[in-house]
C-alpha positions as CSV (number, residue, x, y, z in Angstrom):
1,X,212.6,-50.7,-212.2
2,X,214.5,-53.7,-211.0
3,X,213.3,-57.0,-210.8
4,X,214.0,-58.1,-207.1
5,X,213.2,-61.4,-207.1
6,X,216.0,-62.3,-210.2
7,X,218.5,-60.2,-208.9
8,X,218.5,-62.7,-205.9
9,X,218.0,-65.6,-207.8
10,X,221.1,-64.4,-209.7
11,X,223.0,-63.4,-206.7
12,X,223.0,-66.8,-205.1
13,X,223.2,-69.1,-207.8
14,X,225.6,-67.0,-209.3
15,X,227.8,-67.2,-205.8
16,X,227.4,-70.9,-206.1
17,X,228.9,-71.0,-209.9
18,X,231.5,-68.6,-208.7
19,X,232.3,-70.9,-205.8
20,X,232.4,-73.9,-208.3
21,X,234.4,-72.2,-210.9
22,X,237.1,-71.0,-207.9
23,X,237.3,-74.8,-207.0
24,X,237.4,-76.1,-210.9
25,X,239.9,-72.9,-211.3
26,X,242.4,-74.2,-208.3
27,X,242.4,-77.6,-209.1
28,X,242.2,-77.3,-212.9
29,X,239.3,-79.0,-214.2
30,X,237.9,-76.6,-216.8
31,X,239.6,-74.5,-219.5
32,X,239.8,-70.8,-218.5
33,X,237.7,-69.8,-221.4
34,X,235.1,-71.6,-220.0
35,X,235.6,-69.7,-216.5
36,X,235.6,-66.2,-218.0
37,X,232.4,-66.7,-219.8
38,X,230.6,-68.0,-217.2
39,X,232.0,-65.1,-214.4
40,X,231.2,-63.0,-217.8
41,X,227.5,-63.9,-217.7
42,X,227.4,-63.7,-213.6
43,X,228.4,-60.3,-213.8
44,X,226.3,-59.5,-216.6
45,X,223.0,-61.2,-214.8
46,X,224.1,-59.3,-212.0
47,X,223.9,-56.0,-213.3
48,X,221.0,-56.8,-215.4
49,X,218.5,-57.5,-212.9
50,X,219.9,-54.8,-211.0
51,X,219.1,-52.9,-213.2
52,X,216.7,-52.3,-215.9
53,X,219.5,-50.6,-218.7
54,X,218.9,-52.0,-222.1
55,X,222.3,-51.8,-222.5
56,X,223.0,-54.5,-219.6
57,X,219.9,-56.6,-220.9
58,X,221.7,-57.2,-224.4
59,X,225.0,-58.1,-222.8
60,X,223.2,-60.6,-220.5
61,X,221.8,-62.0,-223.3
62,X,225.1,-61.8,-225.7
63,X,227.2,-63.7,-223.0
64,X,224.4,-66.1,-222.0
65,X,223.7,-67.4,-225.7
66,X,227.6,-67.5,-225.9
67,X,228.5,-69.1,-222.8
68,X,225.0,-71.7,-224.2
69,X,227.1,-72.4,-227.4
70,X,230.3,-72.9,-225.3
71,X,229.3,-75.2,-222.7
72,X,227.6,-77.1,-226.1
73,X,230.7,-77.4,-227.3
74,X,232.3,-78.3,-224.2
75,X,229.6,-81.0,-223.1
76,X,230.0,-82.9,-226.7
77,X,233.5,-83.1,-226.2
78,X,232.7,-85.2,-222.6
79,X,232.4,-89.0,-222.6
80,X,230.3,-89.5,-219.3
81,X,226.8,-88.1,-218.7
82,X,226.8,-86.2,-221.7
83,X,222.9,-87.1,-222.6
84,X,221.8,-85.3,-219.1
85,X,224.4,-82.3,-219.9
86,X,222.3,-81.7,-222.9
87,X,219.3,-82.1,-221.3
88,X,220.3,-79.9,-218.6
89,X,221.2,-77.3,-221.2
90,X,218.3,-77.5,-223.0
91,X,216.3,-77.0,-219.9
92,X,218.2,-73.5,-219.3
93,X,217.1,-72.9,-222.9
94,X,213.4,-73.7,-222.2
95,X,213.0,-72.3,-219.2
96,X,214.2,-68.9,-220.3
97,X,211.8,-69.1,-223.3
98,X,208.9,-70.2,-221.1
99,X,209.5,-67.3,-219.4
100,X,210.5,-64.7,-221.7
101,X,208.9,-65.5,-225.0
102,X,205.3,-67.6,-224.5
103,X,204.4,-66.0,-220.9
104,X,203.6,-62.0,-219.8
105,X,206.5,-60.2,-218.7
106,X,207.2,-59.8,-215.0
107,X,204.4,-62.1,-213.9
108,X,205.1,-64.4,-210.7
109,X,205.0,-67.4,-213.3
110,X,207.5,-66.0,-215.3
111,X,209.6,-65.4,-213.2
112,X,209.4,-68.9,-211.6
113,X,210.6,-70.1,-214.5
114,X,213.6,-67.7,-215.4
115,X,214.2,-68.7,-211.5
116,X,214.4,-72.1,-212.8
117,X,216.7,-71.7,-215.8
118,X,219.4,-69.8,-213.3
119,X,218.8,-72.9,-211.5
120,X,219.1,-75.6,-214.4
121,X,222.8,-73.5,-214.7
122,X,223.8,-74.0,-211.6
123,X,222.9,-77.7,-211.5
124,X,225.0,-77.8,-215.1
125,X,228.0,-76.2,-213.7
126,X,228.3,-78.3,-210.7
127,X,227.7,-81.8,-213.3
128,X,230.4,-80.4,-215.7
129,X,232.7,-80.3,-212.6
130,X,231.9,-83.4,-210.9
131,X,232.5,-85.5,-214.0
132,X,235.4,-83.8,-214.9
């Protein structure tokens, strides 16, 4: 069964990265690796919660702890607003654990707070490009 409300949570933050990585593509403000992940883990979220294939689940997660380790990497190498990067990062992190790991599955909490990690990713993604 497909889980509605993250599927549209992932369709329009997901259309706002994509929007943001289109603009940091054009004008060159992040390394294409960094693009393809991240378009990598839209698509993946996308199908995921589209869908309820366990094979789509563990690519979500694959490219979302990759893309995590990336943007780490990425964020350390930044002189300006690093600290509330991080923290931003670490909030995607917590969020997805709240609602994965310590809460039920598929309650309205949960999902408030995987809601709020897609979120926390957005907000990332458009820091990362407006300090570039």
């Amino acid at each position: 069964m497909t889980n509605l409300i993250l599927f549209k949570s992932s369709c329009i933050n997901g259309t706002l990265i994509a929007f943001c990585l289109a603009y940091a593509y054009y004008y060159k403000l992040l390394p294409k690796y960094i693009i393809a992940i991240l378009l990598t883990v839209i698509g993946t979220s996308l199908l995921n919660h589209k869908t309820t294939n366990k094979v789509a689940k563990w690519c979500d997660r694959v490219f979302a702890i990759l893309s995590i380790l990336f943007l780490g990497i990425y964020i350390y190498s930044k002189e300006t607003n690093r600290a509330i990067m991080f923290i931003l990062l670490f909030c995607i992190c917590a969020f997805y654990y709240l609602a994965k790991v310590i809460l039920p599955v598929k309650t309205h909490i949960s999902n408030t707070f995987h809601i709020l990690s897609h979120i926390s990713a957005t907000g990332l993604i458009i820091m990362i490009i407006v300090n570039k």
